[in-house]
C-alpha positions as a Markdown table, in Angstrom:
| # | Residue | x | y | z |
|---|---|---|---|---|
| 1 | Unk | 43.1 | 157.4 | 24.6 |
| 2 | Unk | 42.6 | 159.0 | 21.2 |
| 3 | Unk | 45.9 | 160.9 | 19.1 |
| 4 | Unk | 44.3 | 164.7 | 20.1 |
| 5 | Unk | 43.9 | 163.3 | 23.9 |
| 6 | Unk | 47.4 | 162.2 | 24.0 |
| 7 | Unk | 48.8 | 165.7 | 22.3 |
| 8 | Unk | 46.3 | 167.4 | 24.6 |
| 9 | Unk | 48.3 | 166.0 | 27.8 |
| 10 | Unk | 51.7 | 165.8 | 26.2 |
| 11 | Unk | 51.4 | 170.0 | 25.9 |
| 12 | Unk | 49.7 | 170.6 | 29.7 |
| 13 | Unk | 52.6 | 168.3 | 31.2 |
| 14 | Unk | 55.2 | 170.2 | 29.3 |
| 15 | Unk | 53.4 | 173.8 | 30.3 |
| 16 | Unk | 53.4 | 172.9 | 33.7 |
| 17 | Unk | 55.6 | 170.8 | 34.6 |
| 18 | Unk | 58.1 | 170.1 | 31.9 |
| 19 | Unk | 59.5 | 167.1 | 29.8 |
| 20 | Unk | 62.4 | 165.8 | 31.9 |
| 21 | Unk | 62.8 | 162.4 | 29.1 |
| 22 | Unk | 60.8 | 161.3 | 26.3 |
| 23 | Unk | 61.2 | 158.5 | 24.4 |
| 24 | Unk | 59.4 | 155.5 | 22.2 |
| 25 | Unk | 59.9 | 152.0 | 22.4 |
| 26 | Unk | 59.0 | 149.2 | 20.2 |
| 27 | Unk | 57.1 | 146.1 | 21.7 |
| 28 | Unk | 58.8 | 143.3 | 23.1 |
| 29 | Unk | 55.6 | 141.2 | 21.8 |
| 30 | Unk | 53.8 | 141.8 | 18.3 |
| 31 | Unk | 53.6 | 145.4 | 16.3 |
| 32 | Unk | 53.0 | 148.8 | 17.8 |
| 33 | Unk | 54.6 | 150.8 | 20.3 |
| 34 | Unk | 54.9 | 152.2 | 23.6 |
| 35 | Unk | 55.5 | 156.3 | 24.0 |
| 36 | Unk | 56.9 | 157.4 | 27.7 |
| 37 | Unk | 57.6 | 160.7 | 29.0 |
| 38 | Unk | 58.8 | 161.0 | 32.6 |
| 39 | Unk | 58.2 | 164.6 | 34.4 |
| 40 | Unk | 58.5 | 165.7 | 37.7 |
| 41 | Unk | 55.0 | 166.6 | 39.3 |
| 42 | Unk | 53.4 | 167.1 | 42.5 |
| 43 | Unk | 53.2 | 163.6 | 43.6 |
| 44 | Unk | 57.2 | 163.3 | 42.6 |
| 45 | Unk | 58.7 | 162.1 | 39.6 |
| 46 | Unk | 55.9 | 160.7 | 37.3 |
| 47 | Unk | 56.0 | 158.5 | 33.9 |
| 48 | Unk | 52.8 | 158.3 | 31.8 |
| 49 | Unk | 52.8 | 155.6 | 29.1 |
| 50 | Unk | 50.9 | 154.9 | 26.0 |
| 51 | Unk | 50.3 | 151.8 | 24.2 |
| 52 | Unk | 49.4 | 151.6 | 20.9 |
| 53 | Unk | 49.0 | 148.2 | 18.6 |
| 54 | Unk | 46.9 | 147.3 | 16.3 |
| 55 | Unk | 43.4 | 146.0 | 16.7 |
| 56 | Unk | 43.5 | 141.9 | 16.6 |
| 57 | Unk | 41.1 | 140.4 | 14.3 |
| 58 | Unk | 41.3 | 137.3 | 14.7 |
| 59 | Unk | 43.3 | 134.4 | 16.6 |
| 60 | Unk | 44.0 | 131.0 | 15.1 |
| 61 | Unk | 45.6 | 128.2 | 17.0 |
| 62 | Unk | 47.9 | 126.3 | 14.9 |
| 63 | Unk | 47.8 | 122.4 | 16.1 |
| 64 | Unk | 49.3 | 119.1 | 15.0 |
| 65 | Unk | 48.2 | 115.8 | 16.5 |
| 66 | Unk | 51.6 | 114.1 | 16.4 |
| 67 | Unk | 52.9 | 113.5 | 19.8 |
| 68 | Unk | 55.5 | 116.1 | 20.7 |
| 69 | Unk | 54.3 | 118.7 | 18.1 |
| 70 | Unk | 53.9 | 122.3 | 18.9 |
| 71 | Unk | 51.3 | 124.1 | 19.4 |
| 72 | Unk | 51.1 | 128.1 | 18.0 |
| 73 | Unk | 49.0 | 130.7 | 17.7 |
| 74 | Unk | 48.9 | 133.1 | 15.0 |
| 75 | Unk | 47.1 | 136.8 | 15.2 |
| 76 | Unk | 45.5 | 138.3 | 12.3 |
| 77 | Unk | 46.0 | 142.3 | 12.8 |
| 78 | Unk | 43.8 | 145.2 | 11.1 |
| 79 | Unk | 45.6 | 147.5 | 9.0 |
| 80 | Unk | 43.2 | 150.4 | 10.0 |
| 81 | Unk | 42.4 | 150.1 | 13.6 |
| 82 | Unk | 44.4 | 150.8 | 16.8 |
| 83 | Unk | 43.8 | 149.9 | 20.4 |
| 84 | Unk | 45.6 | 152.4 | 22.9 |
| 85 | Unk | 46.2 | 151.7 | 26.7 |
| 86 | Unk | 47.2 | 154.4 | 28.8 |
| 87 | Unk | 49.0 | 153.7 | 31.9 |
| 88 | Unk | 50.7 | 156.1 | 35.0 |
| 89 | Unk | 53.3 | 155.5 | 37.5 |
| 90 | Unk | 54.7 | 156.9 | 40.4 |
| 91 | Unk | 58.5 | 156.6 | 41.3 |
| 92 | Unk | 58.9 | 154.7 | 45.0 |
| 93 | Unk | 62.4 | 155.6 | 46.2 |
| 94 | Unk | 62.3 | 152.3 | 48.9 |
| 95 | Unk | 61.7 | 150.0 | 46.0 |
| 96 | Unk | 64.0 | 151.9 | 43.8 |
| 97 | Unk | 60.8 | 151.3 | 40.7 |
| 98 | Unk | 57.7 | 152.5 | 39.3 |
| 99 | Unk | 54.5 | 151.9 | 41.1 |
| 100 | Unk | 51.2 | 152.0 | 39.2 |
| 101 | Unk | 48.9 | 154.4 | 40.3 |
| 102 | Unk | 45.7 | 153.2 | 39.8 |
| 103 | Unk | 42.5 | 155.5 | 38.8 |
| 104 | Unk | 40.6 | 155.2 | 42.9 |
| 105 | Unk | 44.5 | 157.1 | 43.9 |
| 106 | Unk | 43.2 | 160.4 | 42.2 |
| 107 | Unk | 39.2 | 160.4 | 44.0 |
């Protein structure tokens, strides 16, 4: 999901249903970051998510053949390109945690 996508749906939720939090988080794994906002809609309460990172180049594993050595991998990112995931769950009250809802739940 493009930047003018994102902002597209950021504005209808907050026209129709209203922001109830908003917040960015940093990854717990590599660069980029992770927006939520959390509304309440007609399926109950509701948090969309985008990811955003930076497009990986290239993967190296980083080897030694000494006997107990570690093995690594290092990631080469692009400075230019992003790679967004876009992700929406649905607030079970038995479970007390989000559910994904999954693209066949809308058709």
């Amino acid at each position: 999901m493009n930047d003018n996508k994102w902002q597209n749906l950021i504005e209808t939720i907050e026209e129709r249903f209203g922001i109830s939090q908003r917040k960015t988080e940093a990854l717990e794994k590599g660069p980029g970051e992770k927006e939520i906002i959390i509304f309440s809609g007609p399926l109950g309460k509701i948090k969309v998510e985008r990811t955003s990172r930076p497009l990986v180049l290239e993967k190296r594993g980083i080897v030694s053949k000494r006997i107990g050595a570690k093995a690594d991998v290092e990631y080469i990112y692009s400075d230019t390109e992003k790679v967004q995931k876009f992700r929406a769950y649905k607030w079970n009250g038995d479970t007390n945690d989000w559910e994904e809802i999954s693209a066949e739940d809308f058709t």
